[in-house]
C-alpha positions in Angstrom: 8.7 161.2 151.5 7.0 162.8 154.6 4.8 159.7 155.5 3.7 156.4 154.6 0.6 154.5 155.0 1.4 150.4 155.4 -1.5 148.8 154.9 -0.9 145.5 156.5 -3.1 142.0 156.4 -2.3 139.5 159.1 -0.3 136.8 156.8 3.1 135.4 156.4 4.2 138.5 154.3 3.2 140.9 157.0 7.1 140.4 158.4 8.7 141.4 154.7 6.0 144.4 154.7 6.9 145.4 157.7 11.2 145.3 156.8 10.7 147.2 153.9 8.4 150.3 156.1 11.0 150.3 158.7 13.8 150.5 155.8 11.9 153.6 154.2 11.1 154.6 157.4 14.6 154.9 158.2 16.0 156.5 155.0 13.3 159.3 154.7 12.5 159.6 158.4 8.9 159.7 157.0 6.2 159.1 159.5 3.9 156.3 159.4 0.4 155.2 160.0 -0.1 151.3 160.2 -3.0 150.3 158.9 -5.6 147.2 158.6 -9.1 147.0 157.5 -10.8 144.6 159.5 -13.3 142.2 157.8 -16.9 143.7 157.4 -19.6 142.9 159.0 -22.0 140.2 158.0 -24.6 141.2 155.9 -26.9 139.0 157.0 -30.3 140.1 158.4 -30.6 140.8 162.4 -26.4 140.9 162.8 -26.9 144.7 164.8 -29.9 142.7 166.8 -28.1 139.3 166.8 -26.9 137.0 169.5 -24.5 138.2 172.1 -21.5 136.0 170.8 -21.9 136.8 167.1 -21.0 140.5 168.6 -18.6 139.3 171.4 -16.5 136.9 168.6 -16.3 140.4 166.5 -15.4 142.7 169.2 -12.4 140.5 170.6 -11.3 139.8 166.7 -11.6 143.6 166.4 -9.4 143.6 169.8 -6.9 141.6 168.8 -6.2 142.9 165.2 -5.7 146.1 167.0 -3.0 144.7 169.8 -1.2 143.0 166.5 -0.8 146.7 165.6 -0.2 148.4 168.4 2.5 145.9 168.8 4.4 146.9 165.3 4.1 150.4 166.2 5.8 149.7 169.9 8.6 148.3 168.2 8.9 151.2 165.7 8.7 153.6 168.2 11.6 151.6 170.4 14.0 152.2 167.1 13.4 155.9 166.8 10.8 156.1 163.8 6.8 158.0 164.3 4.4 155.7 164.1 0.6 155.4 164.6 -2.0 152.5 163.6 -5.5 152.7 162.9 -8.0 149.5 162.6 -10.2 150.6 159.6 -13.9 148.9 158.4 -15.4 148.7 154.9 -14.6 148.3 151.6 -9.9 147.3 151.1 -9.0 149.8 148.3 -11.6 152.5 149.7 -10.7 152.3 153.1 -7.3 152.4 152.1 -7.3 155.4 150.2 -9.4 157.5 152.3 -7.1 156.9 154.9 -4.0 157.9 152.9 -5.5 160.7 152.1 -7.1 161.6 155.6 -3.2 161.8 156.6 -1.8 163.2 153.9 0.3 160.2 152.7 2.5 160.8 150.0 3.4 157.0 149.7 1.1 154.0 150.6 3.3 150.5 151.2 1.1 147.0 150.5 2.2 143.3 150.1 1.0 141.5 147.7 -0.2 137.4 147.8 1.5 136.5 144.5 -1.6 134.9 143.1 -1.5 134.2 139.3 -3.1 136.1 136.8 -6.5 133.9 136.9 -7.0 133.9 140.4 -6.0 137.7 140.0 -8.7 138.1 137.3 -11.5 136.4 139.4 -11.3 137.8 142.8 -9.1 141.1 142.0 -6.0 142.5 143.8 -5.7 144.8 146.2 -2.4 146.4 144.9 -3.8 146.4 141.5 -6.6 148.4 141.9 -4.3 150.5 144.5 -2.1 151.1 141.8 -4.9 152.4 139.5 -6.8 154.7 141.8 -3.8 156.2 144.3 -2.9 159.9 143.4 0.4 158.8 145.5 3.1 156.4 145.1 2.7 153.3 145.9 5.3 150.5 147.0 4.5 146.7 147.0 6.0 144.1 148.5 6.3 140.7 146.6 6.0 137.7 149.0 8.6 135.8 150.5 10.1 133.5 148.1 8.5 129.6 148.6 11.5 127.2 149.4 
């Protein structure tokens, strides 16, 4: 394992996610390249033309998702391990991939929600469809246990 691409969401599991990159971090000195795709834009009519705040409200969303990350990668970086993040736009499982591949990944680390199998089946999984379409391993990360 030479690096890994954690694809992170800002939620409660982001903490486990981020134990288990920094354990396989450690073991395989792989490299790795944080990512998060930010939400896309509204696809409502007039957004690139629309008010000033609709576009300031993104950009300092867009700005904090990106300190979040910079953050992880500090810490990272203070232990010894490579590290890099990228704030990504568009589609998850796309976005995902092509970035995994843009780096030359060989392993891509994601957390599951632990939905059940009919929310599953309504609004789909991320690591689901990650694990159909990656031409790498890929590593998830159950939640935290609920006590």
């Amino acid at each position: 394992m030479q690096r890994l691409l954690v694809a992170l969401d800002f939620d409660a599991a982001a903490d486990r996610l981020l134990t288990v990159a920094r354990e396989l971090a450690r073991a395989t000195g792989a490299a790795t390249h944080f990512v998060h795709v930010a939400t896309p834009d509204p696809d409502f009519v007039g957004y690139d033309a629309g008010p000033v705040s609709v576009r300031n409200h993104v950009a300092s969303e867009l700005r904090s998702e990106h300190r979040w990350l910079d953050d992880r990668v500090e810490r990272f970086q203070e232990e010894g391990l490579t590290a890099t993040c990228h704030l990504l736009r568009g589609e998850v499982v796309d976005a995902i991939l092509r970035e995994a591949e843009l780096r030359q990944c060989d392993t891509i680390v994601v957390g599951t929600h632990g939905r059940g199998r009919l929310l599953e089946a309504l609004v789909g999984s991320v690591s689901h469809e990650l694990l159909q379409r990656a031409e790498c391993t890929v590593v998830i990360v159950p939640p935290p246990k609920r006590v």
